[in-house]
C-alpha positions in Angstrom: -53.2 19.8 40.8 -53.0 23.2 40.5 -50.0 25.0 39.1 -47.9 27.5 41.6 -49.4 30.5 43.2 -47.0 32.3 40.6 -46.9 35.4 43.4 -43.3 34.4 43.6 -42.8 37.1 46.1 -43.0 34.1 47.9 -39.6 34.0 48.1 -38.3 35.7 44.9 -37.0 38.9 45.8 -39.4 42.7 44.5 -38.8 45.9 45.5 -40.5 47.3 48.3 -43.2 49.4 46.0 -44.4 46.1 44.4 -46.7 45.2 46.9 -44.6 42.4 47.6 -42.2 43.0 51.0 -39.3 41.4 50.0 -35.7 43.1 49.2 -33.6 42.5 46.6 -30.5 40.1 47.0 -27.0 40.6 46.0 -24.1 39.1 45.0 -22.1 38.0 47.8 -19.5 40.5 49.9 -16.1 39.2 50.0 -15.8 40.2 54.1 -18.1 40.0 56.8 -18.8 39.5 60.2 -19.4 37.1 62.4 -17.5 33.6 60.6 -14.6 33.1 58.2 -15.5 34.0 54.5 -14.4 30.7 53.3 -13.1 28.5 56.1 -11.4 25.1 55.5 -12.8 22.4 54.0 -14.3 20.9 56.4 -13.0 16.3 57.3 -16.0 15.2 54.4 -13.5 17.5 51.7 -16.3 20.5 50.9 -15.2 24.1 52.2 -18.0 25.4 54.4 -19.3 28.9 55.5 -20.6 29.6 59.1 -21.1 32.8 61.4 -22.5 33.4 64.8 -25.8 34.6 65.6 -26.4 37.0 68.2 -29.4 36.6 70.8 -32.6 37.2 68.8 -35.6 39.8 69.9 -38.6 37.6 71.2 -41.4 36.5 69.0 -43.2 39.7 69.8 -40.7 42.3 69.2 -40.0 40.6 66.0 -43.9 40.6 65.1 -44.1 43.8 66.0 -41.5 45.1 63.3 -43.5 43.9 60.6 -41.8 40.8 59.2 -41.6 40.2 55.3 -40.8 37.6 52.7 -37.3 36.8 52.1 -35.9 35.1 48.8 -33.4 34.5 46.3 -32.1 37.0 43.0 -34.0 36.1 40.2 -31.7 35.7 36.6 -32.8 38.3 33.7 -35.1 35.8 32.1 -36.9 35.6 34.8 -39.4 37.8 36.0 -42.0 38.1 38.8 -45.9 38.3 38.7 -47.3 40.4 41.2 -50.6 38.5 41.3 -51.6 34.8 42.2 -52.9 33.6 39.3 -55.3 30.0 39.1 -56.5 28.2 42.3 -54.9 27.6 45.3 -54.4 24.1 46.3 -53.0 24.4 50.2 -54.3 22.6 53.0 -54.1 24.0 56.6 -52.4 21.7 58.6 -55.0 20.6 61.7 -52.7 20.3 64.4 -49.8 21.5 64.4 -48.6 20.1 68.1 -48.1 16.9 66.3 -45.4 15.2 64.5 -44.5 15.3 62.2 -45.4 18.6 61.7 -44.4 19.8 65.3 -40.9 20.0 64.0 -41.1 22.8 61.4 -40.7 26.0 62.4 -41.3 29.3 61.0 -38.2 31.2 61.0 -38.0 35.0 62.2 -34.5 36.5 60.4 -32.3 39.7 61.2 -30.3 40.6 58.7 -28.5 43.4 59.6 -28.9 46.0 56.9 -32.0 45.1 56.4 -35.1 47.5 57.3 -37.7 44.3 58.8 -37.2 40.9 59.9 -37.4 38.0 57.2 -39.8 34.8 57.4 -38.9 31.6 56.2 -39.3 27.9 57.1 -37.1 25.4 58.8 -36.9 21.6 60.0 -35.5 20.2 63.5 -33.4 17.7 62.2 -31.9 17.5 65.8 -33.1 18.9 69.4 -30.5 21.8 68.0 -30.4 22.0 64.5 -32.7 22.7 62.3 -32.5 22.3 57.6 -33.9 25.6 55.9 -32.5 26.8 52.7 -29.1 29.2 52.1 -30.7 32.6 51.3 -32.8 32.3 55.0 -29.0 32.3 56.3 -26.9 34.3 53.6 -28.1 37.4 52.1 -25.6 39.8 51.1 -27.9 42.7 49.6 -28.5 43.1 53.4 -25.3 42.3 54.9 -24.6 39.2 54.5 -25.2 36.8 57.4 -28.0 37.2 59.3 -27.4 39.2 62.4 -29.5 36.8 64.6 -32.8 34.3 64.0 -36.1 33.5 66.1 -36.8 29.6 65.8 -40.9 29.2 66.7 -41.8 25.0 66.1 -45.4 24.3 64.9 -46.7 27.8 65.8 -49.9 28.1 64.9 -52.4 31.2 66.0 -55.1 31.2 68.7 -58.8 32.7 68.5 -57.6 36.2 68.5 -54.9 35.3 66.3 -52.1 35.8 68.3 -49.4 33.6 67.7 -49.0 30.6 70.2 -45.9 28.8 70.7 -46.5 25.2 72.0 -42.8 24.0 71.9 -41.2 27.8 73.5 -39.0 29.3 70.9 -35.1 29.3 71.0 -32.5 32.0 69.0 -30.5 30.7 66.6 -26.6 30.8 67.2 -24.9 30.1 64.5 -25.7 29.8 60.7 -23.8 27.2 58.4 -23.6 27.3 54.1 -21.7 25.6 51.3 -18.9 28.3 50.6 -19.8 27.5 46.9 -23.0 29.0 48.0 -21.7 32.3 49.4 -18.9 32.4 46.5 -21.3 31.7 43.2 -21.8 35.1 41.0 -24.9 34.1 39.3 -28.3 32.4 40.4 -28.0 29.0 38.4 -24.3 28.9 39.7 -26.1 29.5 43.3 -28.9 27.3 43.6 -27.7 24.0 43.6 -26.0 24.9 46.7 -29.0 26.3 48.9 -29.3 24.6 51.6 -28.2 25.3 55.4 -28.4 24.3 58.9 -28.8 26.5 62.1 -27.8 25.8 65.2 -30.0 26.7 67.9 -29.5 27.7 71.7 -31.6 26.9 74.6 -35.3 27.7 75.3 -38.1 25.1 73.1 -40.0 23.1 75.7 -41.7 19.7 75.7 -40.5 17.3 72.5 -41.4 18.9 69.2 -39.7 15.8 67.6 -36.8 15.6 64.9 -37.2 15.1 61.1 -35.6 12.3 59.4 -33.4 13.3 55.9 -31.4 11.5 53.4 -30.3 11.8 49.4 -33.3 10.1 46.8 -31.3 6.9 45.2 -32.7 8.1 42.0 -35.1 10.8 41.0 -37.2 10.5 38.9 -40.1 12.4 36.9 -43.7 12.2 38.8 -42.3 11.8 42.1 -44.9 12.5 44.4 -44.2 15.6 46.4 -45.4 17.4 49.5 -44.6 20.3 50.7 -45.6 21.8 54.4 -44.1 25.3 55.7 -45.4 28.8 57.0 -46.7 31.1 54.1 -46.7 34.8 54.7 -50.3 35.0 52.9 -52.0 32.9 55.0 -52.8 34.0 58.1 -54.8 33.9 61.2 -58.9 34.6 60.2 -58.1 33.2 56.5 -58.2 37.0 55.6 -55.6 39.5 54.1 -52.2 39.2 56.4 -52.0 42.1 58.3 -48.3 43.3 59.4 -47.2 43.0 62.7 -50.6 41.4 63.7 -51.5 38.5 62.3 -50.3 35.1 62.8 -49.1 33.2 59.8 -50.6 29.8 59.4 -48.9 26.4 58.5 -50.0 25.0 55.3 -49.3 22.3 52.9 -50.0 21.3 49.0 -49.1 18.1 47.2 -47.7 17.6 43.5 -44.8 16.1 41.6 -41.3 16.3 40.3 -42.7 18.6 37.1 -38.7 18.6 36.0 -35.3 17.3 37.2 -32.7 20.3 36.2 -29.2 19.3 35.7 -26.5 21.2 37.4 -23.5 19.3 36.3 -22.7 16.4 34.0 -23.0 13.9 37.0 -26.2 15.1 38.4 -29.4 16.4 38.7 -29.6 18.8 41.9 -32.9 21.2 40.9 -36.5 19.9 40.5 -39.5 22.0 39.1 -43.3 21.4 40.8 -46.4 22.9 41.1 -46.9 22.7 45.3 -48.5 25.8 45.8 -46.8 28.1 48.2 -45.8 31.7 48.8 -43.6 34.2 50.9 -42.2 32.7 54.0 -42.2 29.3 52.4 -38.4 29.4 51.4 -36.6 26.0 53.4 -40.3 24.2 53.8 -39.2 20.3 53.7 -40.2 18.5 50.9 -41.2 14.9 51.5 -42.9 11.9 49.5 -44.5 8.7 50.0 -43.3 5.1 50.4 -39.7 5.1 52.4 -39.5 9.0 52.2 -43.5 10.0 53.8 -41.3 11.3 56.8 -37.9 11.7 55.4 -36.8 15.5 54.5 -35.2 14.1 50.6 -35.6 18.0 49.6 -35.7 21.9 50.1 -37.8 24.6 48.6 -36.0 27.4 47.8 -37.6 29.2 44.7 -40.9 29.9 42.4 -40.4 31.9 38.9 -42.8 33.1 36.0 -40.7 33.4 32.8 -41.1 35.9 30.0 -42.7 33.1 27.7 -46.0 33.1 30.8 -44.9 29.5 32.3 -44.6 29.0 35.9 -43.1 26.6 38.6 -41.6 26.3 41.9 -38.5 24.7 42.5 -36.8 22.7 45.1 -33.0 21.3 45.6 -32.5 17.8 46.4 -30.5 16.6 48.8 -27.4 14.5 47.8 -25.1 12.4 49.1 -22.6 15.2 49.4 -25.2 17.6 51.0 -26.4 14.7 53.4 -22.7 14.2 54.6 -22.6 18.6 55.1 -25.6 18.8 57.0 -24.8 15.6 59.4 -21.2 17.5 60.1 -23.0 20.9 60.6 -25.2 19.3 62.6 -23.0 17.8 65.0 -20.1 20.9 64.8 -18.9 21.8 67.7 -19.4 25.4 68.6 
């Protein structure tokens, strides 16, 4: 297996002269918009974050404005490589019409001080609710929560390589974090809480399907892994994306738990692997074999390359805490 793509543009935030299009995060603004900056803990005991969405531009207007990679803020001891370095390892995925991969979507964001839409990834988890990770919801270099969000389920692109949308597409309406996400000052005190779920409106046809999730028992080292979500390098004709033309492409690559990453004296939240991927990737569902070949069990959310040349991609697992948030986010009344 080869190691990550290492471009961690991906979903690791550059500046705009890079050659990577994807802003820089910051820490998070104590008012905003849209929800309550830290809002009761919710019946299962964990506060929760959540804002409204407004209607989002259609798939074409949003296309047409040039969408970019969006991502998480890097520590100091990590840095980003502007180049993909080694072979690349992702499959396209044949049909995307069927399940299970009819039920991830790539994700179209607003944020609203931010100057282009963001891609990421998502999972229907229900007919309207969908798992992607934090920073695709919460991004407070550009505002904070996003203004609004484009939900399009196994797009894939036609001859031309214009983006079809077999399922419709629907606009997200409102957006729901850990408030420890949206609170934490520092990336390592961030991560372990990026995940979210959005709650979509009306408007996906036919029956894309839902995704099953629930917390691994017990991690552990050389877990298979695989990975499946829309990469903003790989596009419609297999050549060079082209903004605000071409039609990203759903992909997926296969590896391992490299690393399990403590976050607390009780548990390991964090996970290092080498599944390729790249910008646009961010909230791609990460399932294995056995009892979890079609249950969600983790999100992608990062990819790094150190000072000391090493490189990996990482992914937060989902635990019993985080199951019990998603299922009550899932299910909120709005």
């Amino acid at each position: 297996m080869n190691r990550s793509l290492r471009r961690v543009c991906a979903f690791a935030i550059v500046a705009w002269a890079s050659g990577c299009t994807a802003p820089l995060q910051g820490e998070p603004d104590a008012d905003f918009e849209g929800g309550a900056a830290g809002n009761p803990a919710n019946e299962f005991g964990e506060a929760e974050a959540s804002a409204d969405f407004e209607e989002a531009e259609t798939l074409e207007q949003l296309m047409a404005r040039e969408p970019m990679a969006l991502g998480v803020e890097l520590p100091e001891d990590l840095v980003i490589e502007k180049k993909i370095v080694g072979g690349d390892s992702r499959v396209r995925v044949a049909d995307t019409r069927a399940r299970p991969h009819s039920t991830i979507a790539t994700l179209i964001v607003q944020f609203p001080d931010a100057p282009k839409p963001g891609l990421c990834t998502g999972s229907l988890i229900a007919s309207d609710a969908l798992l992607t990770a934090a920073h695709c919801v919460y991004n407070a270099k550009f505002g904070g929560w996003a203004r609004s969000m484009r939900v399009v389920p196994g797009a894939f692109p036609s001859l031309a390589g214009v983006t079809q949308q077999p399922f419709g597409s629907a606009s997200g309406k409102r957006g729901f974090v850990p408030e420890a996400y949206r609170a934490a000052k520092t990336f390592w005190a961030r991560e372990p809480y990026d995940y979210a779920v959005v709650r979509i409106g009306h408007g996906l046809l036919g029956a894309p399907g839902v995704r099953a999730f629930a917390a691994l028992a017990s991690p552990t080292l050389g877990r298979a892994i695989t990975l499946t979500g829309y990469h903003g390098d790989k596009c419609a004709g297999g050549g060079r994306c082209v903004p605000g033309s071409s039609s990203f492409v759903m992909h997926t690559s296969k590896d391992s738990i490299r690393e399990l990453l403590p976050t607390d004296a009780a548990r390991f939240t964090l996970f290092n692997h080498y599944a390729d991927s790249n910008g646009g990737a961010s909230g791609s569902p990460i399932v294995s074999d056995g009892d979890y070949a079609n249950t969600i069990f983790a999100v992608h959310v990062a990819g790094f390359h150190d000072i000391n040349a090493a490189s990996w991609n990482m992914g937060i697992l989902l635990t019993p805490t985080s199951v019990t948030n998603i299922k009550s986010w899932m299910t909120h009344e709005l």
